[in-house]
C-alpha positions as CSV (number, residue, x, y, z in Angstrom):
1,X,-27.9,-79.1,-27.3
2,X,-30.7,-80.0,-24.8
3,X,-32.8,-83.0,-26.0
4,X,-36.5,-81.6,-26.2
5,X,-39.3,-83.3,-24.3
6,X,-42.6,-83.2,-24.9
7,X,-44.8,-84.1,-21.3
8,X,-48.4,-84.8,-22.3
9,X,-51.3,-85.4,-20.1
10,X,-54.1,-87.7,-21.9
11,X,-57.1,-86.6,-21.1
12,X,-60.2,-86.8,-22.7
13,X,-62.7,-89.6,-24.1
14,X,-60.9,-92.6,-26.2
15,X,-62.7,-91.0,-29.4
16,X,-60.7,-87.9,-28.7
17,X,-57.3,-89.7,-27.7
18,X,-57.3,-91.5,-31.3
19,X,-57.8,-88.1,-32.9
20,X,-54.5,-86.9,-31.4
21,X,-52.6,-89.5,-33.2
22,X,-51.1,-87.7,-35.8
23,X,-49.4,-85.2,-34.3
24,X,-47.4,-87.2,-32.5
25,X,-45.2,-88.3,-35.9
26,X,-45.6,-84.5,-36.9
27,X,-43.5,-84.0,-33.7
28,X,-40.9,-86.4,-34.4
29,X,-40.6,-84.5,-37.7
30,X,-41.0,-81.1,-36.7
31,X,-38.7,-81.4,-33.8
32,X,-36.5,-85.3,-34.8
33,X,-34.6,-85.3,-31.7
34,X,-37.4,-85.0,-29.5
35,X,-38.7,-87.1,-26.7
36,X,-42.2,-87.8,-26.5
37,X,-43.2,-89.1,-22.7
38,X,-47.7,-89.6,-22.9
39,X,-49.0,-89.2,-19.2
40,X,-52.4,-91.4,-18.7
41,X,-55.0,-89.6,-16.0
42,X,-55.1,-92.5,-13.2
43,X,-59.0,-91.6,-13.0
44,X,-61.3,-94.5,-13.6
45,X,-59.4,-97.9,-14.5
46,X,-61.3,-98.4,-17.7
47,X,-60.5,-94.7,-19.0
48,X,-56.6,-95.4,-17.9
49,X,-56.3,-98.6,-19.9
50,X,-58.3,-97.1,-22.4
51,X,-55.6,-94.9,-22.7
52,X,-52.7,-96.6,-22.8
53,X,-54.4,-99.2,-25.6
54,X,-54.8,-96.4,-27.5
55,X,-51.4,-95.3,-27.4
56,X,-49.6,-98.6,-27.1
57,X,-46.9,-100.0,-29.6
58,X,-47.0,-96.5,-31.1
59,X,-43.2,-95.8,-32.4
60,X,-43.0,-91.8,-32.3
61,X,-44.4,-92.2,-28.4
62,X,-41.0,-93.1,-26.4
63,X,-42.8,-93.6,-22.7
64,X,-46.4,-94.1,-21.6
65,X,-46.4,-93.7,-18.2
66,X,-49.2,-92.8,-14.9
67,X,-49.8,-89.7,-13.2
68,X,-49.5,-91.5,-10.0
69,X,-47.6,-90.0,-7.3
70,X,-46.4,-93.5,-6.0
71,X,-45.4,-94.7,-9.8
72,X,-43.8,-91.1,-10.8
73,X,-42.7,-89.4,-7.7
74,X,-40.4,-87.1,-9.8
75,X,-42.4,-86.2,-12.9
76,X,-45.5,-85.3,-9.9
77,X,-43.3,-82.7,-8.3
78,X,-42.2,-81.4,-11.1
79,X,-45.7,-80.9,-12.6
80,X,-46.7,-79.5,-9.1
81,X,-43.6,-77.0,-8.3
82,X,-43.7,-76.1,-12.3
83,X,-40.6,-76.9,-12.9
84,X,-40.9,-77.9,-16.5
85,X,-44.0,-78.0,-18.9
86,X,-47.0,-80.4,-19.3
87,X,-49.0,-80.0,-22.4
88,X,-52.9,-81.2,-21.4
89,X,-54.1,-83.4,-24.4
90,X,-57.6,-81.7,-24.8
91,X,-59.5,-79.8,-26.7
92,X,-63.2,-80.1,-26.0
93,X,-62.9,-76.9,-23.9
94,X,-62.6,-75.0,-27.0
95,X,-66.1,-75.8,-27.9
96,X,-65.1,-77.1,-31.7
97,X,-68.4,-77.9,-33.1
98,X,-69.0,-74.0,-32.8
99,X,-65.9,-72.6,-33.1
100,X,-63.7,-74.3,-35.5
101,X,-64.8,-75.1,-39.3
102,X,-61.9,-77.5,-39.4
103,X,-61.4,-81.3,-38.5
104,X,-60.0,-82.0,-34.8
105,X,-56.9,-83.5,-36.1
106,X,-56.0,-80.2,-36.9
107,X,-57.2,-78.3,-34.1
108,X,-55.0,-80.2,-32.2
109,X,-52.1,-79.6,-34.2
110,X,-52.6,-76.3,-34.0
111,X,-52.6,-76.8,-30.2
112,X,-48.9,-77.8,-30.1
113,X,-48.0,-75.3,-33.4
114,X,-46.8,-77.8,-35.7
115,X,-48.6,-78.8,-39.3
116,X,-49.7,-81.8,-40.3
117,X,-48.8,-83.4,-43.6
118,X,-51.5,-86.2,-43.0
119,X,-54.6,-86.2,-40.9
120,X,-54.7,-90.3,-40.9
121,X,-55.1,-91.3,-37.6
122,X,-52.8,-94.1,-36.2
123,X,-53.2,-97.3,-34.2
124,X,-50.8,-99.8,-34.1
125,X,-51.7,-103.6,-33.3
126,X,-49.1,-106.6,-33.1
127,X,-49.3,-109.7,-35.4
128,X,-50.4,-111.7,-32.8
129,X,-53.7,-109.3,-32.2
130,X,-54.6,-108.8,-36.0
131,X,-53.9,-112.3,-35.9
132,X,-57.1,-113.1,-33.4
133,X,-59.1,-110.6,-34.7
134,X,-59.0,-112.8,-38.2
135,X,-59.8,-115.9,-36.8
136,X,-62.3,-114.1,-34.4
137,X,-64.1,-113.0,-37.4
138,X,-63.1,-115.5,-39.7
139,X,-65.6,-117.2,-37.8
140,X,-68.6,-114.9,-39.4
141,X,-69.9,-115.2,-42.7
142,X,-69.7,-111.0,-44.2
143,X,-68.9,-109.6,-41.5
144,X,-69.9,-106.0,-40.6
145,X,-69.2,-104.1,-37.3
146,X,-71.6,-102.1,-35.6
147,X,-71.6,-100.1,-32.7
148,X,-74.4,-98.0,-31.5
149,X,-73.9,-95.9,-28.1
150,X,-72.1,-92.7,-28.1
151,X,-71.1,-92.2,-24.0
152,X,-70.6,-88.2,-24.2
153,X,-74.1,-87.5,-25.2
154,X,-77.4,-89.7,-26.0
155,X,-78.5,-86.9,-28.5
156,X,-76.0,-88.7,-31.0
157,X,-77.7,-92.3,-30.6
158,X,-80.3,-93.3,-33.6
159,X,-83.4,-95.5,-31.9
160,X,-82.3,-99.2,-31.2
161,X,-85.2,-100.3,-33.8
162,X,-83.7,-98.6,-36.4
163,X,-80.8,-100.7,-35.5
164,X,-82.6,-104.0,-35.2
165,X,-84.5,-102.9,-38.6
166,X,-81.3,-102.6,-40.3
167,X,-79.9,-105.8,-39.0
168,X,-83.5,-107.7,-40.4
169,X,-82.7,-106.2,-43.5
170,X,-79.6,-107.1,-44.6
171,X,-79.9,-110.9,-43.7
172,X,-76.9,-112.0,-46.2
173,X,-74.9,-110.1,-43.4
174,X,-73.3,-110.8,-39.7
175,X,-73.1,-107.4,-37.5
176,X,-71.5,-107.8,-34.8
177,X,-72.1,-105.5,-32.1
178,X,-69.2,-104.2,-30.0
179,X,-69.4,-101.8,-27.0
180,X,-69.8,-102.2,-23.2
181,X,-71.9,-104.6,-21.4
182,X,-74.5,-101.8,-20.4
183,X,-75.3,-100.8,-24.4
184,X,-78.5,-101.9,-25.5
185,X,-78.5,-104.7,-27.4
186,X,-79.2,-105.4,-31.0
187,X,-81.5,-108.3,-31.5
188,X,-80.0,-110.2,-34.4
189,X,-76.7,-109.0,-34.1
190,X,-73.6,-111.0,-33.0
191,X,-73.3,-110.0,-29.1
192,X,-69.7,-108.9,-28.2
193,X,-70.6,-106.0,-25.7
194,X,-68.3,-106.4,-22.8
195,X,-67.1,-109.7,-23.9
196,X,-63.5,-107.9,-25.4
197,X,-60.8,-105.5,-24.5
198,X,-60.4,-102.2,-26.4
199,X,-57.6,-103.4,-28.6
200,X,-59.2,-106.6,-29.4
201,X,-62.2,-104.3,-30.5
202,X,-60.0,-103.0,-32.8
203,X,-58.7,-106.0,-34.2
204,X,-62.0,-107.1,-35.0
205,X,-63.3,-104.0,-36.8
206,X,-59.8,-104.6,-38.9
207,X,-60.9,-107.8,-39.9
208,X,-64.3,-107.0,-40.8
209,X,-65.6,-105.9,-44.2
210,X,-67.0,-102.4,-42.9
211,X,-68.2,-100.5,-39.8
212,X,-71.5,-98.9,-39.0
213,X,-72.0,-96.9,-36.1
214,X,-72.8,-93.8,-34.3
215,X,-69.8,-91.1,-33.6
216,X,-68.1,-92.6,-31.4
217,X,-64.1,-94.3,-31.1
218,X,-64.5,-97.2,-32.5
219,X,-65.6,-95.1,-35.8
220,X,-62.7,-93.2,-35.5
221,X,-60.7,-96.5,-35.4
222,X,-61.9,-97.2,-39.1
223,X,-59.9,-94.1,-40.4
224,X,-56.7,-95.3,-39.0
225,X,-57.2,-99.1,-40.6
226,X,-58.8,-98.0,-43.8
227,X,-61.8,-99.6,-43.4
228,X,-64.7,-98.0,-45.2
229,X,-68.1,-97.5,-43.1
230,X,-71.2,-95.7,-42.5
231,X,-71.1,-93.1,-39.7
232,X,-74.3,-91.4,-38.3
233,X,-73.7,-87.7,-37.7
234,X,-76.7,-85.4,-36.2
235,X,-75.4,-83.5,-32.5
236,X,-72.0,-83.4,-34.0
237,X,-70.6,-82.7,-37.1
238,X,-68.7,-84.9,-40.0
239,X,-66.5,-81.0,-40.4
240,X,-64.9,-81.4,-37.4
241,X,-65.4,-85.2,-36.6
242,X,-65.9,-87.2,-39.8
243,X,-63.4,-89.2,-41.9
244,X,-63.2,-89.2,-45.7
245,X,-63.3,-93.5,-45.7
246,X,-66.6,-93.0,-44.5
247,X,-69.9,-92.3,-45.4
248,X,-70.8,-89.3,-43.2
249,X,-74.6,-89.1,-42.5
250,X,-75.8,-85.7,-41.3
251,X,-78.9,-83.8,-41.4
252,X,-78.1,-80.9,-40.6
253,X,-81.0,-78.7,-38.6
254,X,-81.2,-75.4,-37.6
255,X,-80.3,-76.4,-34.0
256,X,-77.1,-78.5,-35.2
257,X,-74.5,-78.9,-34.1
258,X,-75.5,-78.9,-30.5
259,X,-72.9,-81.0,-28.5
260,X,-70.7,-78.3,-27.6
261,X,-74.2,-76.5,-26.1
262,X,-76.1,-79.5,-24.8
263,X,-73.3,-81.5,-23.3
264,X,-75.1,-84.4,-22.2
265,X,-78.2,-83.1,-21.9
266,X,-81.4,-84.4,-23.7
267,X,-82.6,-83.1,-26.5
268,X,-85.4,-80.5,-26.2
269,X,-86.8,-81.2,-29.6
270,X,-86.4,-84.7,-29.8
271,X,-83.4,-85.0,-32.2
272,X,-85.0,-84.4,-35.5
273,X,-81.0,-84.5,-36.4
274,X,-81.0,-88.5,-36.2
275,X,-84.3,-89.4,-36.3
276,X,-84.9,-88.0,-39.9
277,X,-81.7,-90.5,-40.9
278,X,-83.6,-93.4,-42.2
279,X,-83.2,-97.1,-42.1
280,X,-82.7,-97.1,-45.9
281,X,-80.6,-94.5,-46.4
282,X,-77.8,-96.2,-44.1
283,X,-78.5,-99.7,-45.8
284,X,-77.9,-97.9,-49.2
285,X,-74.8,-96.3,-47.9
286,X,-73.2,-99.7,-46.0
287,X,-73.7,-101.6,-49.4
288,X,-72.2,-99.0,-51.6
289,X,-69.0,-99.1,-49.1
290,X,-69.3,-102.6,-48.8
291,X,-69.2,-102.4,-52.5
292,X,-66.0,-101.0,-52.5
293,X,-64.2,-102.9,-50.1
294,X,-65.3,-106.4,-52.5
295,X,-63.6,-104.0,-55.7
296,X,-60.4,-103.5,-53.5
297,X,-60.6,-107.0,-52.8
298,X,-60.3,-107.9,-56.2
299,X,-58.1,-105.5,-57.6
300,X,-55.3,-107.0,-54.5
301,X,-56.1,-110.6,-55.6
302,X,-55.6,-109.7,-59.2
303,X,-51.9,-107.9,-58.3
304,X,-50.9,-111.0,-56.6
């Protein structure tokens, strides 16, 4: 009997590529012999290593490989003269925010017919990397990530005082800001934008006591490392894009969700949908979560 192979293009925004994680285990479940072989677009060098970080060290993924013509010769004329089948890895196109009333993880499954058992998304660092992400942060007294720039659309960023504001108020705290070197910056906060890779991104928010941040990756990266945080919801929505270790913020308006209409354009009414989140009401929900994370704390110390 034929081995099965599974050819899938990775396309879409990091965010999106984390989300797909799961099924790829479903696969290897639904189908045990099967080969899975991840394709990564070779448009834009930080998208393509994006990628493969994502992906990387993953054990149901057997190959990671380019879409270059020079690096795959073979698997591009096959792909070309439709000899066997590519599976794209996107979904966006299916406009989910208005569509679905179900979390991506799913939607995706659906896209490859398979059911998942468990919509925990998965990323897989070494021992050496969780290894410098502790004595990164080790070097921080409470640390909290936060990260504040959403790349698909500004409608999803809250106001960079709100940020600073937060920051002021929690003084017992070190946030340290992760993102790229063009993200406004948070005065107060540890600066970290530009200065790490995408893996070593995540090794820090591992390390950390919690996460706070806009909709974006790195708060899906919380979900897959248990780490409990604060997300801020308003063009999207925590049904389709929220995780249950986090405190979902979303107030919802009559216009919401609007990312799947809007795209990346601005915000006609100003977006009521994040401005009306307030300073407190995140504080409130970073130390209940921060709360927890101390009670898990104890109750490890006290089974060892």
């Amino acid at each position: 009997m034929k081995r099965k192979t599974f050819r899938i293009i990775a396309r879409g925004g990091h965010g999106d590529l984390i989300l797909s994680t799961p099924i790829f285990g479903a696969l290897k479940q639904a189908y045990p012999h099967c080969r899975i072989i991840i394709f990564c677009l070779e448009k834009g060098a930080r998208l393509r290593r994006g990628a493969r970080e994502i992906f990387k060290n993953n054990p149901n993924i057997d190959e990671i490989r380019s879409t270059s013509l020079i690096a795959n010769p073979l698997h591009y004329a096959k792909f070309y003269l439709k000899k066997v089948k590519f599976i794209w890895l996107t979904y966006d196109y299916l406009a989910p925010a208005l569509i679905y009333d179900r979390h991506a993880t799913l939607i995706i499954a659906d896209m490859f017919g398979i059911r998942l058992d468990s919509s925990k998304l998965e990323l897989y660092l070494t021992s050496e990397e969780e290894k410098w992400g502790r004595e990164k942060v080790g070097a921080y007294r409470n640390p909290i990530v936060i990260h504040i720039t959403s790349l698909s659309s500004d409608n999803k960023n809250w106001l960079l005082r709100n940020w600073e504001e937060l920051v002021e108020s929690m003084p017992e705290y070190t946030f340290i800001q992760l993102g790229l070197a063009k993200e406004e910056k948070v005065e107060g906060a540890v600066d970290l934008r530009g200065k790490t890779s995408f893996r070593e991104g995540l090794s820090i928010i591992k390390s950390s006591l919690s996460f706070v941040g806009v909709d974006s990756s790195f708060a899906h990266a919380t979900n897959a490392f248990g780490i409990p945080g604060v997300v801020l919801f308003g063009a999207s929505t925590p049904q389709v894009w929220g995780h249950p270790n986090n405190i979902n913020l979303y107030k919802k308006q009559r216009c919401a969700p609007c990312v799947d209409l809007l795209l990346a354009s601005p915000c006609p009414y100003g977006k009521p949908c994040m401005t009306t989140i307030t300073v407190e009401e995140v504080r409130r929900a970073l130390l209940s979560q921060l709360a927890k994370r101390k009670q898990a704390f104890s109750t490890n110390n006290l089974c060892v």
